[in-house]
C-alpha positions as CSV (number, residue, x, y, z in Angstrom):
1,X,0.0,0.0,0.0
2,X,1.3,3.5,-1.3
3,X,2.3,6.1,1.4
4,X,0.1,8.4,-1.0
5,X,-3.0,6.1,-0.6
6,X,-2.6,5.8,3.0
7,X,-2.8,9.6,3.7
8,X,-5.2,9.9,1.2
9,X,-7.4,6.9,3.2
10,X,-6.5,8.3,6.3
11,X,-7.8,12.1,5.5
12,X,-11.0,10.4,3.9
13,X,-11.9,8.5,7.0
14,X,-11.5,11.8,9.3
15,X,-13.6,13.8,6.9
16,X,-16.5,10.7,6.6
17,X,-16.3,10.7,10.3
18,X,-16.9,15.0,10.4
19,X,-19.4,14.1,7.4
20,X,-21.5,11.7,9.6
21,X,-21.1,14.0,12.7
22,X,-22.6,17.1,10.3
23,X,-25.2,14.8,9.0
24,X,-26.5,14.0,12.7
25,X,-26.1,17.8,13.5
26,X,-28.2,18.6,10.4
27,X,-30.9,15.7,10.9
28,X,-31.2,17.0,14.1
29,X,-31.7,20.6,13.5
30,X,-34.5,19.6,10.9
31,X,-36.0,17.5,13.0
32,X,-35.9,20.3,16.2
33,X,-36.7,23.7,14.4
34,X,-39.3,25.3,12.3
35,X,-38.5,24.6,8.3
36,X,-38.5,28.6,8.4
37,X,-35.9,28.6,11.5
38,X,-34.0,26.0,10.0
39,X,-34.0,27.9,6.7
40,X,-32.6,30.8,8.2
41,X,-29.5,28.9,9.9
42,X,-28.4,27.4,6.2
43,X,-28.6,30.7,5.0
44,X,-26.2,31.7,7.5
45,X,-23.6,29.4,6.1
46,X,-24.4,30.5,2.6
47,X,-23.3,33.9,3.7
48,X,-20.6,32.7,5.4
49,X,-19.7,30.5,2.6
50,X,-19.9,32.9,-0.4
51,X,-18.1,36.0,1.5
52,X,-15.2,33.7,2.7
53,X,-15.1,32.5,-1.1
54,X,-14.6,36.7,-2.0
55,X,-12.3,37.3,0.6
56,X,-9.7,34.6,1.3
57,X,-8.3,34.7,-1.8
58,X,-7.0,31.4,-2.2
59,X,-4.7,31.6,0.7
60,X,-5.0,29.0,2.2
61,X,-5.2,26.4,-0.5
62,X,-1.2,28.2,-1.5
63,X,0.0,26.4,1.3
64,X,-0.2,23.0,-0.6
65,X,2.2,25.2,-3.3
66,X,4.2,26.7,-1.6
67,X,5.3,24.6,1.1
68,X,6.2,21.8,-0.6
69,X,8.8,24.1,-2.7
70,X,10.0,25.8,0.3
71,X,14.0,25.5,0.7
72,X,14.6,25.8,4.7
73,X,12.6,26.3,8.6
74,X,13.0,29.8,8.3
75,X,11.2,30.2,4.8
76,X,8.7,28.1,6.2
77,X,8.1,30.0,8.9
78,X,8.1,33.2,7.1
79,X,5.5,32.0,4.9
80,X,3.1,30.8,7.4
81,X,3.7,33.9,9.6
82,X,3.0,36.4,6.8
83,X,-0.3,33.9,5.8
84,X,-1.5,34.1,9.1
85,X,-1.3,37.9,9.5
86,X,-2.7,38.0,5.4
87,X,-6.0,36.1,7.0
88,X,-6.2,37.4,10.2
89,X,-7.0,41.1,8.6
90,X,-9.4,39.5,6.5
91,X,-11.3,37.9,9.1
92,X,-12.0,41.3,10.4
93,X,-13.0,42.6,7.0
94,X,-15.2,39.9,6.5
95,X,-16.7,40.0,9.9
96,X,-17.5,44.3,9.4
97,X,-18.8,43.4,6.1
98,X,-21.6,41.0,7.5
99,X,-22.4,43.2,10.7
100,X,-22.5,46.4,8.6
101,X,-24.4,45.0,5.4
102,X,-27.1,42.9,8.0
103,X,-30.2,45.1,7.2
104,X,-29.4,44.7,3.4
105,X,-28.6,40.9,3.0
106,X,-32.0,40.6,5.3
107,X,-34.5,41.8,3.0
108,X,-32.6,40.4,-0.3
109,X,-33.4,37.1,1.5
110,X,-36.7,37.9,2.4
111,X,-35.9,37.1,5.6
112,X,-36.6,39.7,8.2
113,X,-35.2,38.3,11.1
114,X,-32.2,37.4,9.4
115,X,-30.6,40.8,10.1
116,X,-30.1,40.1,14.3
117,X,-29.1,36.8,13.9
118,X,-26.0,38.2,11.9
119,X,-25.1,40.5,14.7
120,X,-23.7,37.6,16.4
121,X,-23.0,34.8,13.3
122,X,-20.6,38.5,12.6
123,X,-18.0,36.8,14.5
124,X,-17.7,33.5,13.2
125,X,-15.0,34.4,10.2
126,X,-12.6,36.2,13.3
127,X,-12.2,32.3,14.6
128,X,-12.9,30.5,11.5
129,X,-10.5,31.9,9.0
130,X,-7.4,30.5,11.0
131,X,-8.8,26.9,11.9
132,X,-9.2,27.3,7.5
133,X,-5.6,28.1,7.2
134,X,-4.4,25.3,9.8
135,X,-5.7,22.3,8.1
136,X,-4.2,23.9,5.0
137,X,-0.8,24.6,6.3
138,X,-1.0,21.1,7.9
139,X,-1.3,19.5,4.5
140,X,1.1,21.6,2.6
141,X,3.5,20.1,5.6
142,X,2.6,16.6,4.4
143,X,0.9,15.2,8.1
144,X,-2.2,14.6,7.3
145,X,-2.8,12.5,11.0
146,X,-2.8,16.0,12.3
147,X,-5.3,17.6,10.3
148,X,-7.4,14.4,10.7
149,X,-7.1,15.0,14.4
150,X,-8.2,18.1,14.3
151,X,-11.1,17.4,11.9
152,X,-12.5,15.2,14.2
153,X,-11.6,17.6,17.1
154,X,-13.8,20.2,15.1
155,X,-16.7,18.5,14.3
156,X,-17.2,17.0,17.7
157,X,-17.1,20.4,19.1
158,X,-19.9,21.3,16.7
159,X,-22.4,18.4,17.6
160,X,-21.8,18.6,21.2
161,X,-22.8,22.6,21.3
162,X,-24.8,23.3,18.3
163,X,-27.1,20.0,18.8
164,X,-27.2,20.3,22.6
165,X,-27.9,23.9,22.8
166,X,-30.8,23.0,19.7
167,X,-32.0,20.0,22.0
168,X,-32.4,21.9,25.1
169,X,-33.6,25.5,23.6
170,X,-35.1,25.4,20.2
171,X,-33.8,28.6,20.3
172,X,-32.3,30.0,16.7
173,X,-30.4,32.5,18.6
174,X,-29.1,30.1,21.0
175,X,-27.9,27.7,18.5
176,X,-26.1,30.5,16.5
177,X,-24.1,31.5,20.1
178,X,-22.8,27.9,19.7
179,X,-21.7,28.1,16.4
180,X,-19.5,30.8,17.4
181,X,-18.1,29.2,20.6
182,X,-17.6,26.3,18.8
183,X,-15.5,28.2,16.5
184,X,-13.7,30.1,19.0
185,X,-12.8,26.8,21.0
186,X,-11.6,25.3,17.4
187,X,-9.5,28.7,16.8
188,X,-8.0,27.9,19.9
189,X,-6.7,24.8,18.9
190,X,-5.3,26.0,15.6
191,X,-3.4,28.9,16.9
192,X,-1.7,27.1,19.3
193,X,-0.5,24.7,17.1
194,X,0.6,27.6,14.5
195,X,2.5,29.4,17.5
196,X,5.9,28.2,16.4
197,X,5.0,29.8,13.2
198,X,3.8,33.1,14.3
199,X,6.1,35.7,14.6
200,X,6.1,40.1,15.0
201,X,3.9,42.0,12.3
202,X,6.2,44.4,10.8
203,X,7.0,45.7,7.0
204,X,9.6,42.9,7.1
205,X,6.5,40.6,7.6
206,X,5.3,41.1,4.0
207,X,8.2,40.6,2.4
208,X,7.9,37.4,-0.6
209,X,3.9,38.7,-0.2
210,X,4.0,40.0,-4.2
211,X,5.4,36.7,-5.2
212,X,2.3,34.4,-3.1
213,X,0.1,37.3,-4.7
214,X,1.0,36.5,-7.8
215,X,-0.5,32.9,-7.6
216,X,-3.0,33.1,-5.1
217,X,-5.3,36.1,-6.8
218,X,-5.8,33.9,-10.0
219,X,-6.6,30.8,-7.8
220,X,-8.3,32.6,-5.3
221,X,-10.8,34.8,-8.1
222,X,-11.4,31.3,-9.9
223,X,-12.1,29.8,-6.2
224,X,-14.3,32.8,-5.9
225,X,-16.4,32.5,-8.9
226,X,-16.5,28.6,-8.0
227,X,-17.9,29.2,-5.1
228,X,-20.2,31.9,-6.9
229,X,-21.4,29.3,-9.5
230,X,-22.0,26.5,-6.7
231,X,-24.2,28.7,-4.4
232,X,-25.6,31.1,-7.3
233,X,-28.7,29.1,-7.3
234,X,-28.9,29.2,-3.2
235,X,-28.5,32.9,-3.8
236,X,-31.6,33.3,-6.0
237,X,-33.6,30.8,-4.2
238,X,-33.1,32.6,-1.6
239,X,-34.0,36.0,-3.1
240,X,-36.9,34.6,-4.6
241,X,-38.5,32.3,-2.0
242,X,-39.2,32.0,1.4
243,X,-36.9,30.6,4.8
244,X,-39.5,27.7,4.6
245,X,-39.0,26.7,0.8
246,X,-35.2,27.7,0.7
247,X,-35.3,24.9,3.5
248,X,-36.7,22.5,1.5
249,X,-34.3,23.3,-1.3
250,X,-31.1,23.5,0.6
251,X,-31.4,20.2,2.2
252,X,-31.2,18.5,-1.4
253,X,-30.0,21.1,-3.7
254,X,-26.3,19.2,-3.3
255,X,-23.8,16.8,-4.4
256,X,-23.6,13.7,-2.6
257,X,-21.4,15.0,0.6
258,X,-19.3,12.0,0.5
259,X,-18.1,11.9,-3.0
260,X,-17.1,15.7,-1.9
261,X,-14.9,14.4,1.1
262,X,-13.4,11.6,-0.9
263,X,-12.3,13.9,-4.2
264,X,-11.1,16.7,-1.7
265,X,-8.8,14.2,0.5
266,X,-7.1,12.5,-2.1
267,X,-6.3,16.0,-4.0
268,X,-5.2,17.1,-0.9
269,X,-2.6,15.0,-1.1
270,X,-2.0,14.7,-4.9
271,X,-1.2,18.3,-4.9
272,X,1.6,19.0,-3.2
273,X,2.9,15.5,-4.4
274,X,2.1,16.8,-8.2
275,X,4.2,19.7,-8.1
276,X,6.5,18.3,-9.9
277,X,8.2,18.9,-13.3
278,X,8.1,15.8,-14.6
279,X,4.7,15.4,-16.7
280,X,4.6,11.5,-16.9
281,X,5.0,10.8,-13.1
282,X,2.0,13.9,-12.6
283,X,-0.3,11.6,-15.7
284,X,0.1,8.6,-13.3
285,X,-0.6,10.1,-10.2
286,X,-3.8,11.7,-11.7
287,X,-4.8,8.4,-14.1
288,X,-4.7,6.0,-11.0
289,X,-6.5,8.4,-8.6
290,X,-9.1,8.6,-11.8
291,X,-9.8,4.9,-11.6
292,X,-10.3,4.0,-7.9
293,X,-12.0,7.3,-7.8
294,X,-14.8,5.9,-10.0
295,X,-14.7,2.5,-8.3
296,X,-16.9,4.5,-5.0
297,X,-18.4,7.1,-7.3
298,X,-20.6,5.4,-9.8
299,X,-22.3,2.9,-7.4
300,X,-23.0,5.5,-5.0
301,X,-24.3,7.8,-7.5
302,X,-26.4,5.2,-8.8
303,X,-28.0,3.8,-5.6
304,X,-28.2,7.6,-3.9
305,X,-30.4,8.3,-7.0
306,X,-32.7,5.1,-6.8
307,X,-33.5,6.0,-3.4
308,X,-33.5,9.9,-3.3
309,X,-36.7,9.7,-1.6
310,X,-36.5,7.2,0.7
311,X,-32.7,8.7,1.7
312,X,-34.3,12.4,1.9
313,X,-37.8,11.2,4.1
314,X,-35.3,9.1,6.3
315,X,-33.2,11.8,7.3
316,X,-35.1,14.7,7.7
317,X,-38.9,13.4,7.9
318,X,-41.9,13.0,5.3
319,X,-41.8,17.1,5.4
320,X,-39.0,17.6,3.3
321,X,-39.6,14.5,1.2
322,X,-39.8,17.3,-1.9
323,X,-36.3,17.5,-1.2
324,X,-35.4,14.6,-3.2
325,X,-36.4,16.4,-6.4
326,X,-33.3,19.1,-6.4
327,X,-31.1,15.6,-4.9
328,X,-31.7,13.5,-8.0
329,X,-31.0,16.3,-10.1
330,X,-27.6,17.2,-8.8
331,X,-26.6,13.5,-8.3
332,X,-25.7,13.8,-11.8
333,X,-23.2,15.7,-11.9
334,X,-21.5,13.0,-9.5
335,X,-19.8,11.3,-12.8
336,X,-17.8,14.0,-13.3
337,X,-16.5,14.1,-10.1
338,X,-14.7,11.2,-10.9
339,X,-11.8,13.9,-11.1
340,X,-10.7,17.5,-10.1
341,X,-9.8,18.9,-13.6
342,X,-8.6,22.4,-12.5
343,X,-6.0,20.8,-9.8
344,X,-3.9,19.9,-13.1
345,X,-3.7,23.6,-13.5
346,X,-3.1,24.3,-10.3
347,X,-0.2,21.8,-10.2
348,X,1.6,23.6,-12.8
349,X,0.8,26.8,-11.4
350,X,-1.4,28.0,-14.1
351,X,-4.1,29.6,-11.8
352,X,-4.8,32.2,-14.8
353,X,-6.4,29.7,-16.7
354,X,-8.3,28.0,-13.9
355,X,-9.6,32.1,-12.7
356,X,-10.6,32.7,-16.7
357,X,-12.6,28.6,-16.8
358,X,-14.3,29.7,-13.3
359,X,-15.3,33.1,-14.7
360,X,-16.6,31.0,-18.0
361,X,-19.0,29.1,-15.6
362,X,-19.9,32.0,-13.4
363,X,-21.6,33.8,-16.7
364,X,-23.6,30.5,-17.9
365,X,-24.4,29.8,-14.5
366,X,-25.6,33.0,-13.5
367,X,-27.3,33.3,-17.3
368,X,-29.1,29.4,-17.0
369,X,-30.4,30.3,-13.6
370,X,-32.1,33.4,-13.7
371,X,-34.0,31.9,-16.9
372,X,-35.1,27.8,-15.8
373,X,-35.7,29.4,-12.3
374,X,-38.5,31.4,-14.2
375,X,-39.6,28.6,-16.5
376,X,-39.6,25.7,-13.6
377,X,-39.4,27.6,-10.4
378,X,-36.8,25.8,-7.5
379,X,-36.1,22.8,-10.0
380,X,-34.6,25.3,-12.8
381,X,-32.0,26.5,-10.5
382,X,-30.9,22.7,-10.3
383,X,-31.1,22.1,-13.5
384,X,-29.1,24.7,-14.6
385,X,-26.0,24.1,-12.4
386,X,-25.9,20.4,-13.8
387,X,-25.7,21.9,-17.0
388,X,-22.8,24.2,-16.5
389,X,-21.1,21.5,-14.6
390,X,-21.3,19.4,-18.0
391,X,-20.0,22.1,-19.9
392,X,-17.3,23.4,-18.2
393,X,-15.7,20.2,-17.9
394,X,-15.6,20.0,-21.5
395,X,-13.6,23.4,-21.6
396,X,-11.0,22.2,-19.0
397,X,-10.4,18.5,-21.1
398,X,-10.6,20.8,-24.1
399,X,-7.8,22.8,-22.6
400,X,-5.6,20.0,-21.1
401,X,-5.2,18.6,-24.4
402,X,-4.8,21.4,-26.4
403,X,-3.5,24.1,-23.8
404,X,-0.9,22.1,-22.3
405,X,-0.9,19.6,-24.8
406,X,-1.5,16.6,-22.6
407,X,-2.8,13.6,-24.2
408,X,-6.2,12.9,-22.2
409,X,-5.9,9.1,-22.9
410,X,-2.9,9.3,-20.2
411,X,-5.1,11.2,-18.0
412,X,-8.3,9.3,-18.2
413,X,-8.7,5.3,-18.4
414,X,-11.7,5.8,-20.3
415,X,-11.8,1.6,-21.1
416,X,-11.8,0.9,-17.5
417,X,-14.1,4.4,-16.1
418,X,-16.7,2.9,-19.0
419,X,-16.5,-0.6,-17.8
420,X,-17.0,0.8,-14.3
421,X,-20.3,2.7,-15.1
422,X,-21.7,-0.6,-16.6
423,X,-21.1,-2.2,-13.6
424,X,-23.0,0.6,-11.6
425,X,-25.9,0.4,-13.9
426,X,-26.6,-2.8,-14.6
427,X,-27.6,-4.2,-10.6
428,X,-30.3,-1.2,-10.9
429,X,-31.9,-3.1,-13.3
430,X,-32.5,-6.3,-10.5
431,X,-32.9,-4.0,-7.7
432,X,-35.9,-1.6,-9.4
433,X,-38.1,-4.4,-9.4
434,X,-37.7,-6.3,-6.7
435,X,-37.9,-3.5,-4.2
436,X,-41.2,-2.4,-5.5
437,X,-42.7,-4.6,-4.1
438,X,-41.2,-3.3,-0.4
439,X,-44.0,-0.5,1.6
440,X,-42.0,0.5,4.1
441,X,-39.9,3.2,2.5
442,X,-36.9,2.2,5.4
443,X,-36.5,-1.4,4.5
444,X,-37.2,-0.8,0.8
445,X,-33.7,1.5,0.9
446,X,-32.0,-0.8,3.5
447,X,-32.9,-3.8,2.0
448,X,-32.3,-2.6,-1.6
449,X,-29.3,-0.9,-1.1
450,X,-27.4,-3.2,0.6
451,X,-28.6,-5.8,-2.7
452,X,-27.1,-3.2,-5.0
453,X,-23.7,-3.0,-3.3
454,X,-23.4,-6.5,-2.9
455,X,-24.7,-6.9,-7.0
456,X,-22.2,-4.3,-8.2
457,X,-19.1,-5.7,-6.0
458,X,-20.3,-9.1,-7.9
459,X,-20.4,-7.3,-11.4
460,X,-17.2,-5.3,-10.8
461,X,-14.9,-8.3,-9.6
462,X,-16.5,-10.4,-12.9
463,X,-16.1,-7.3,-15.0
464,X,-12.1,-7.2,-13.4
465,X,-13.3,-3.4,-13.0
466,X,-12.2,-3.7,-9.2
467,X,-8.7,-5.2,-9.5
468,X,-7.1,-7.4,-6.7
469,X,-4.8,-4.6,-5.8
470,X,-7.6,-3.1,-5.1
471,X,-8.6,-5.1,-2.1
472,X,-5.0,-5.2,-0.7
473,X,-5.4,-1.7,-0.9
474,X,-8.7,-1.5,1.2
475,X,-7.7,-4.5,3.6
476,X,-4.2,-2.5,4.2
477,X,-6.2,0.5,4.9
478,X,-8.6,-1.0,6.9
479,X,-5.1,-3.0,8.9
480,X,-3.4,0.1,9.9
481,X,-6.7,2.1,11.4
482,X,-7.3,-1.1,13.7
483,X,-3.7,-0.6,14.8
484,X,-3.9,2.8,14.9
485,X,-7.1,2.3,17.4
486,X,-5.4,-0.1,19.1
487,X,-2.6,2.0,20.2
């Protein structure tokens, strides 16, 4: 087993374990508030979200750049010192933008009461900003254990005073106090652990700043507009709807969470690993994360989608079971998530064309929204993001193979990603049927999904899709987090 796939497995399992923690946070917060409460706590993080896309900049995904490349301690420390300071200034920017703009984002949400919940969620970017960085400086270091730790360490904090406060109060201005302590207590953590790092703010400080600029305003525009083009139709829904239907929407307006966690912790690692110049080891690296990328993605996609509504219902209750509209539509963009095209860019430190791609997508997003939301209402806004997806992809394999003339056959097993989707596909056609005939929405996606997974491992072994290596791969894995346990 490759030291590359152990980090990568061992940064997966923390962010499943924060994924399954945030799930029971979110199932709990639907099941305990008002849709119209609970609609108004996502939209927090949409704020939160979108403004921290505008103002970070890309700093901290640099650090997987520029540490990696850095030459001694001392031009370590510099770096992280000067990154620190960068963010810490922008914390407090982006903490007087939300307090001073409160009345405004309020009634462009339709959302009265919005406005004094942001007097206090106006702290949460001081804290969170750092604990950003931290995990990002961790991985740019190459110790992913830590920043596993420290997921975990996060996320726990969250359920303990986010759900417990929610449990005891109901109270929506309760529950956004413990969002910030949780934050603070989080900061805490990462600061500490970035004290080595931290020295004086002086001119001195800034010095090598024009050079980290110089990469981390391309990424962090095309990051911006990313982050634009993801929640553009979380915006609009929001401007056009109520809390209560925004609710409804958020809860499955989004890619399958775990597909997320997987794609982000393996480039995690592959990035500071592909920063090299050598273009054959970088096609490798990418090509065999490709393939056992698709191995989880297709047959997750697939059964996710047969039972949307059963999935949606069972988390959240037969009141958001509408939710599993907006789920089925985004769950296809899953198969393209089979790979992260822009980290190629990224790699060779051609942010430019990453920021010019993102703005591409920000335009047709923005364009494809504003029109299917009027045609179809809520669904259009879906509809159109999957679209865009679609096409933008095709502009970053169009550019890969004739921008930095990179043959895409090297890139992408498309023999064996094919062979994989078959596989996905055809237990669906057993499973359809036979589940039918289930009433109790529960057992009917218990039952039946466990028949798929167990019908598509079957397919993929005959098919040779999932190769032997494979399984020493996942039994290694699985070998060195019992010992880890254990000690």
């Amino acid at each position: 087993m490759s030291d590359l796939s152990k980090q990568a497995g061992l940064l997966s399992l923390a962010d499943f374990t924060r994924f399954f923690i945030k799930t029971l946070i979110g199932i709990g917060l639907a099941r305990l508030l008002s849709p119209a409460d609970l609609g108004s706590y996502r939209q927090l993080f949409l704020i939160y979200s979108t403004l921290s896309g505008i103002l970070m900049l890309g700093f901290p995904q640099s650090m997987l750049y520029f540490l990696p490349k850095a030459g001694s301690s001392q031009e370590i420390k510099a770096l992280i010192n000067r990154t620190m300071n960068v963010m810490s200034i922008l914390a407090l920017l982006s903490a007087a933008i939300i307090f001073f703009s409160r009345h405004y984002i309020a009634r462009s949400f339709n959302n009265p009461e919005l406005s004094q919940l942001l007097i206090v969620y106006s702290i949460y970017p001081i804290f969170i900003f750092i604990t950003q960085l931290y995990n990002s400086v961790i991985l740019g270091l190459k110790e992913p254990l830590k920043s596993a730790r420290f997921i975990i360490f996060s996320v726990v904090c969250d359920l303990v005073l986010v759900l417990g406060v929610a449990f005891f109060t109901r109270d929506i201005q309760l529950i956004v106090w413990a969002v910030v302590i949780s934050a603070f207590i989080q900061w805490l953590w990462a600061t500490l652990q970035l004290k080595k790092y931290k020295g004086g703010l002086s001119r001195e400080t800034f010095i090598g700043l024009k050079g980290q600029l110089s990469y981390t305003i391309p990424l962090g525009l095309s990051l911006l507009i990313g982050v634009l083009s993801v929640q553009l139709d979380k915006l609009m829904i929001s401007s056009f709807f109520t809390p209560e239907q925004f609710a409804v929407f958020s809860l499955g307006a989004m890619e399958l969470p775990l597909i997320g966690i997987l794609i982000n912790s393996v480039n995690a690692i592959l990035l500071p690993n592909m920063s090299t110049e050598n273009p054959k080891q970088m096609a490798t690296l990418y090509s065999a994360s490709v393939r056992k990328n698709a191995i989880i993605v297709f047959p997750l996609a697939t059964v996710f989608f047969i039972f949307a509504t059963e999935f949606m219902v069972f988390l959240y209750g037969n009141i958001y079971a509408d939710a599993a509209l907006y789920f089925r539509i985004y769950l296809l963009i899953l198969p393209l998530r089979v790979a992260t095209y822009g980290i190629i860019f990224q790699a060779l430190g051609k942010t430019r064309l990453v920021m010019i791609d993102s703005i591409i997508m920000l335009i047709m997003n923005a364009t494809l929204n504003f029109f299917l939301i009027k045609v179809y209402g809520m669904q259009g806004a879906a509809i159109a993001t999957v679209i865009v997806s679609w096409l933008i992809v095709l502009v970053y394999l169009l550019q890969i193979k004739y921008s930095l003339k990179m043959q895409l056959t090297r890139l992408f097993p498309m023999g064996r990603i094919l062979l994989n989707l078959v596989a996905a596909l055809l237990p669906a056609a057993i499973v359809l049927p036979l589940t039918s005939y289930l009433d109790n929405s529960f057992w009917r996606m218990i039952l039946g999904g466990s028949l798929y997974m167990l019908l598509y491992l079957l397919a993929a072994w005959l098919m040779k899709v999932i190769k032997p290596y494979d399984l020493k791969l996942a039994t290694d894995f699985a070998h060195s987090i019992i010992k880890k346990v254990k000690r």
